[in-house]
TORSE-236108 format. One line per field, with one value per residue: residue in three letters; x, y, z of N, C-alpha, C in turn; residue number from 1. Coordinates in pm, 1 decimal. Layout:
<nodes>
code (ALA | ...)
nx (X | ...)
ny (Y | ...)
nz (Z | ...)
cax (X | ...)
cay (Y | ...)
caz (Z | ...)
cx (X | ...)
cy (Y | ...)
cz (Z | ...)
pos (NUM | ...)
</nodes>
This chain:
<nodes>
code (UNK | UNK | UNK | UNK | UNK | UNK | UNK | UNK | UNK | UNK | UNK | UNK | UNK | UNK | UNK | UNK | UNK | UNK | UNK | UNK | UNK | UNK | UNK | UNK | UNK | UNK | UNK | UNK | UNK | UNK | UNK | UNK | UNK | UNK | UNK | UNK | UNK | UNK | UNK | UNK | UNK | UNK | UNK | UNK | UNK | UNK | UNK | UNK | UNK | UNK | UNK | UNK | UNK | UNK | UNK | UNK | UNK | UNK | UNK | UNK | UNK | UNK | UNK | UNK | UNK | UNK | UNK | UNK | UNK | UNK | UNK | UNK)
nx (-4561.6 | -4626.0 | -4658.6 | -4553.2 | -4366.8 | -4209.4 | -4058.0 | -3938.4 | -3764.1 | -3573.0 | -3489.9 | -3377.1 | -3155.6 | -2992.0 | -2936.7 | -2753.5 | -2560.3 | -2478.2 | -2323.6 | -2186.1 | -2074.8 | -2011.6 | -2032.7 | -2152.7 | -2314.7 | -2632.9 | -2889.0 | -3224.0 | -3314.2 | -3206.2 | -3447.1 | -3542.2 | -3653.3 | -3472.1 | -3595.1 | -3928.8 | -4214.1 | -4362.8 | -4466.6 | -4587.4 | -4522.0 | -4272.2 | -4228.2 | -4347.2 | -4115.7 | -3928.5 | -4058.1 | -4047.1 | -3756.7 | -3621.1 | -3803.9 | -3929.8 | -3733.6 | -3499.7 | -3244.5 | -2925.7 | -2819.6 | -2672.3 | -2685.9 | -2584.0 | -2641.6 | -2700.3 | -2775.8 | -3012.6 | -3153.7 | -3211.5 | -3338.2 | -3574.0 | -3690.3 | -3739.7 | -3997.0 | -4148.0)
ny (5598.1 | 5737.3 | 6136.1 | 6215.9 | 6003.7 | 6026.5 | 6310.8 | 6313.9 | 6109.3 | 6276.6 | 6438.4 | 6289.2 | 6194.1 | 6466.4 | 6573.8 | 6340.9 | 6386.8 | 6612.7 | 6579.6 | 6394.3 | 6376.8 | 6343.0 | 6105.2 | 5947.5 | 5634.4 | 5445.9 | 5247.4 | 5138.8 | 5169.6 | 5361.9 | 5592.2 | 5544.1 | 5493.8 | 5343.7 | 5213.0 | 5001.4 | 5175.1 | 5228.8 | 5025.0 | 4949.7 | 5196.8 | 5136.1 | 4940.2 | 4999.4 | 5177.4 | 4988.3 | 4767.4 | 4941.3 | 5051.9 | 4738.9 | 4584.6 | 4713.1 | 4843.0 | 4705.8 | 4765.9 | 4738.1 | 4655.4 | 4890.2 | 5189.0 | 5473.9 | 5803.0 | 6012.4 | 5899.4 | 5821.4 | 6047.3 | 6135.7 | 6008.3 | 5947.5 | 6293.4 | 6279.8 | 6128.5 | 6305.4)
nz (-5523.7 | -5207.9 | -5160.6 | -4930.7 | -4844.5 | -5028.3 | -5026.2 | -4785.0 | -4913.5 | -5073.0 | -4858.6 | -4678.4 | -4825.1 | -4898.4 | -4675.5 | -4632.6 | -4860.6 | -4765.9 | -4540.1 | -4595.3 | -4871.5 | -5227.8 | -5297.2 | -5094.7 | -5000.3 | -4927.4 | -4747.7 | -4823.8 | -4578.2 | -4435.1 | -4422.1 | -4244.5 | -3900.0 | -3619.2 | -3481.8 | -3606.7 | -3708.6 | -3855.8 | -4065.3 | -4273.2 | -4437.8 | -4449.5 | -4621.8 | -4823.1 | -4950.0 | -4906.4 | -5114.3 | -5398.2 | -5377.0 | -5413.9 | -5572.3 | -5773.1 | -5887.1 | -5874.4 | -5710.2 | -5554.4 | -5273.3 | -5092.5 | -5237.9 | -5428.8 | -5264.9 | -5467.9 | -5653.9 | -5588.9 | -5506.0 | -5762.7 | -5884.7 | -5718.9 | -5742.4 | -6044.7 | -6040.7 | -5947.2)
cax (-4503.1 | -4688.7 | -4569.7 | -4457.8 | -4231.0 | -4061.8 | -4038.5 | -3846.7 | -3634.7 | -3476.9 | -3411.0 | -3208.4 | -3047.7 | -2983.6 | -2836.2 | -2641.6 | -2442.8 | -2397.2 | -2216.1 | -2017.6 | -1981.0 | -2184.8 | -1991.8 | -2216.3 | -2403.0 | -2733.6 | -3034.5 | -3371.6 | -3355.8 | -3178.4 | -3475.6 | -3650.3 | -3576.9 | -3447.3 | -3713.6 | -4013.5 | -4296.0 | -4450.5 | -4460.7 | -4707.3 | -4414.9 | -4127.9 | -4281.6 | -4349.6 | -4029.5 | -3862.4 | -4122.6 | -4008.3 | -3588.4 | -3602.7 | -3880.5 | -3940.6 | -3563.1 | -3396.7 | -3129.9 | -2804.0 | -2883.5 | -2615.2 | -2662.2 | -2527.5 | -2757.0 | -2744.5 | -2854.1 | -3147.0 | -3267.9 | -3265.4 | -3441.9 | -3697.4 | -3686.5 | -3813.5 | -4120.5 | -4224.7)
cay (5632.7 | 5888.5 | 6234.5 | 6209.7 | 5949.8 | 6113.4 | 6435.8 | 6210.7 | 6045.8 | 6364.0 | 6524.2 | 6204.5 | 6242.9 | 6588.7 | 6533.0 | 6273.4 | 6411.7 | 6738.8 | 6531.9 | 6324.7 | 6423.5 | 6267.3 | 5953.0 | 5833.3 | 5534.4 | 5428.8 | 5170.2 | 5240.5 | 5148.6 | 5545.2 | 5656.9 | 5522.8 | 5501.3 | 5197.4 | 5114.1 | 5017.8 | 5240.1 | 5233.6 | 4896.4 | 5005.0 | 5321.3 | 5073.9 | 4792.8 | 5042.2 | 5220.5 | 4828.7 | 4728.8 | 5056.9 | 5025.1 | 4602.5 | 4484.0 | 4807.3 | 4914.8 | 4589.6 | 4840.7 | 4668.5 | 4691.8 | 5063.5 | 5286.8 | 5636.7 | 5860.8 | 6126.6 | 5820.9 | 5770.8 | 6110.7 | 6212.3 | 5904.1 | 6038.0 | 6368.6 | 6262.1 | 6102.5 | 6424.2)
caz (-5395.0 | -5112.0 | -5163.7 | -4811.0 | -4862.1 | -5188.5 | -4946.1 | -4663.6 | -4902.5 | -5106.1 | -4749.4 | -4593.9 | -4939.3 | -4938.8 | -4529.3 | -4612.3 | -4915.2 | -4723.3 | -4419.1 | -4594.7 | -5005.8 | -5351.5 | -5297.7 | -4998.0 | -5037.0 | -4830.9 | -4790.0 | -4798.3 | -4433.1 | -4365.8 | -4458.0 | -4085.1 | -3737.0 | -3593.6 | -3432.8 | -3703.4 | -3596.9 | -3976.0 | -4138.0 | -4430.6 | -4511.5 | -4459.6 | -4690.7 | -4976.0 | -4933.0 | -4968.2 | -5279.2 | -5444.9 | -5371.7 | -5424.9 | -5641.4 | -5876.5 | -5926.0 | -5846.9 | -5710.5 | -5505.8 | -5091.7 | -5078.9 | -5364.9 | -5389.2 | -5228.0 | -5512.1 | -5746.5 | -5586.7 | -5523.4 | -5848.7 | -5929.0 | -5655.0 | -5820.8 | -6160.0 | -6010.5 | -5917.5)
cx (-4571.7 | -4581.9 | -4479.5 | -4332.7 | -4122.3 | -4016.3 | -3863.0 | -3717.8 | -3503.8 | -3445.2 | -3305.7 | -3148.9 | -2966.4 | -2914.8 | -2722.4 | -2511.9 | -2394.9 | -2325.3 | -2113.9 | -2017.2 | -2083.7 | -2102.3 | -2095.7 | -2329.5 | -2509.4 | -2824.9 | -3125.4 | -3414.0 | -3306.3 | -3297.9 | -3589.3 | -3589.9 | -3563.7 | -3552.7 | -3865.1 | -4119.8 | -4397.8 | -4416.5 | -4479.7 | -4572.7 | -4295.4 | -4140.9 | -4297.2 | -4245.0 | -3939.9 | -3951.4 | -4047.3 | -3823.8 | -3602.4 | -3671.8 | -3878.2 | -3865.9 | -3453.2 | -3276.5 | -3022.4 | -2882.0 | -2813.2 | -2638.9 | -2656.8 | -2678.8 | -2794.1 | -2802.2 | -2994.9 | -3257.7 | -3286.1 | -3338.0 | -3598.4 | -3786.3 | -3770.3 | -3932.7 | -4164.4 | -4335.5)
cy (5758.9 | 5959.0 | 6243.2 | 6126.3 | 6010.9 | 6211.4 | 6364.5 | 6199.7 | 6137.0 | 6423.3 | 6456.9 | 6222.4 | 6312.5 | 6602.7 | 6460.4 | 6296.1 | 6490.5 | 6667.1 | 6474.3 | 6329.6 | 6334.1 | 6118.3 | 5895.4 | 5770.6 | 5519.2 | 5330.3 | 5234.0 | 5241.6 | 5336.5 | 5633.8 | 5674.4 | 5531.5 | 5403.8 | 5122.5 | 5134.4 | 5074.5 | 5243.9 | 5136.1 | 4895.0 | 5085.9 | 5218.8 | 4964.1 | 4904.7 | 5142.2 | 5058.5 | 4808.9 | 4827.5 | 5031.0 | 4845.8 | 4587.4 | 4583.2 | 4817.1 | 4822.0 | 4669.6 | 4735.9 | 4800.9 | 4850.3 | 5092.0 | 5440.7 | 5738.9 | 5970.3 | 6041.8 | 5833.0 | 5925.7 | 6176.2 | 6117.9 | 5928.2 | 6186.0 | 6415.0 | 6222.1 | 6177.3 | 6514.0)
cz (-5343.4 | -5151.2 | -5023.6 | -4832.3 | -4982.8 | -5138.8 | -4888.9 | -4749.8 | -4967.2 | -4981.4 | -4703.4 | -4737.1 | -4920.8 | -4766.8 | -4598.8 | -4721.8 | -4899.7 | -4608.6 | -4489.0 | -4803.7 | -5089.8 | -5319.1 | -5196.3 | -5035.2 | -4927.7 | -4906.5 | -4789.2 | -4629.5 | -4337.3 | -4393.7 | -4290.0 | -3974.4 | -3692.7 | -3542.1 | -3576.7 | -3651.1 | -3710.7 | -4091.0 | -4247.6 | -4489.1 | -4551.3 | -4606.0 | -4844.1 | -4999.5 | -5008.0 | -5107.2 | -5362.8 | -5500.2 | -5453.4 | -5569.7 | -5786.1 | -5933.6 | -5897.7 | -5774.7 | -5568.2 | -5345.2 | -5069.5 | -5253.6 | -5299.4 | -5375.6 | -5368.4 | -5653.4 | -5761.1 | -5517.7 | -5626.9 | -5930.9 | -5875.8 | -5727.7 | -5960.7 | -6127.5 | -5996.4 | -6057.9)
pos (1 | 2 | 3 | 4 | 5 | 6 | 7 | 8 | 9 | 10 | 11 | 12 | 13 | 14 | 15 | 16 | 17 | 18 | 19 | 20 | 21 | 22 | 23 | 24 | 25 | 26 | 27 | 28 | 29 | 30 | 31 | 32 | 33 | 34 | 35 | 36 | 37 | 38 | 39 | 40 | 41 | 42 | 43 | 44 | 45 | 46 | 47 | 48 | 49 | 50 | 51 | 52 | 53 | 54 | 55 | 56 | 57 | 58 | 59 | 60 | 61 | 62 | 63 | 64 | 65 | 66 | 67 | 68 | 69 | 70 | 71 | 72)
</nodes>
């Protein structure tokens, strides 16, 4: 995974369990903007969440950035 994207995805992390607490869950789709503007990012963002980590469509955000985290 680009360092950019491992950047990206501990920050929406790191947003979304300061708005709403460690319980909140998310796809890998919070990690873009509704509109697809980067196909290539989105596609290895999905391979990554799906194919790599089999992980269930919501998982708890503080799951998956300390899953991010360790890649580092």
């Amino acid at each position: 995974m680009r360092p950019a994207l491992r950047q990206k995805i501990i920050a929406v992390c790191e947003q979304k369990i300061e708005k709403k607490g460690e319980g909140v869950g998310l796809s890998f789709y919070a990690f873009f903007a509704n509109k697809n503007d980067d196909a290539e990012l989105l596609m290895e963002a999905a391979t990554w969440w799906i194919q790599t980590h089999q992980l269930d469509h919501f998982e708890k955000a503080v799951n998956i950035k300390q899953m991010v985290e360790r890649m580092c």
